[in-house]
C-alpha positions, 0 to 999 in steps of 0.5 A: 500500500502507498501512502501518497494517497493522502497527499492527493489535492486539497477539496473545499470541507475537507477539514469538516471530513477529517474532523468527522473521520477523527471521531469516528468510533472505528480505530482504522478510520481514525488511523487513515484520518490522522495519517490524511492530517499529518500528510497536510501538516507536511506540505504546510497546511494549517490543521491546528483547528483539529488539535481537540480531535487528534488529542482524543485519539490518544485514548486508543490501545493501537500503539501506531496511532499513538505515535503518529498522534505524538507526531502531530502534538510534536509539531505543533508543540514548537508553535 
């Protein structure tokens, strides 16, 4: 599986999709979200409005999507 999916180009909601991805009481849906978010995060897109909901992912026993939670709270901890 490649991940320059979540790169694709960025589409008007796309944040209210993420948000309502990232509340999602499936854990692969919140995975794939905060995968979509990390990947905006990188090529300089502002995704601080979804802090609330990707701090609510933490509450997981998945290890993966905790660390790619700590990845996001370590870029916006320099903010």
């Amino acid at each position: 599986m490649t991940d320059s999916k979540y790169f694709t180009t960025t589409k008007k909601g796309e944040i209210f999709e993420l948000k309502a991805e990232l509340n999602s009481d499936k854990k692969e849906k919140k995975k794939e979200a905060v995968k979509k978010v990390i990947a905006s995060m990188t090529v300089g897109k502002d995704v601080s409005a979804l802090f609330p909901d990707v701090v609510n992912c933490m509450q997981t026993d998945n290890l993966e999507l905790k660390k790619l939670v700590y990845l996001y709270l370590m870029n916006y901890a320099k903010s």
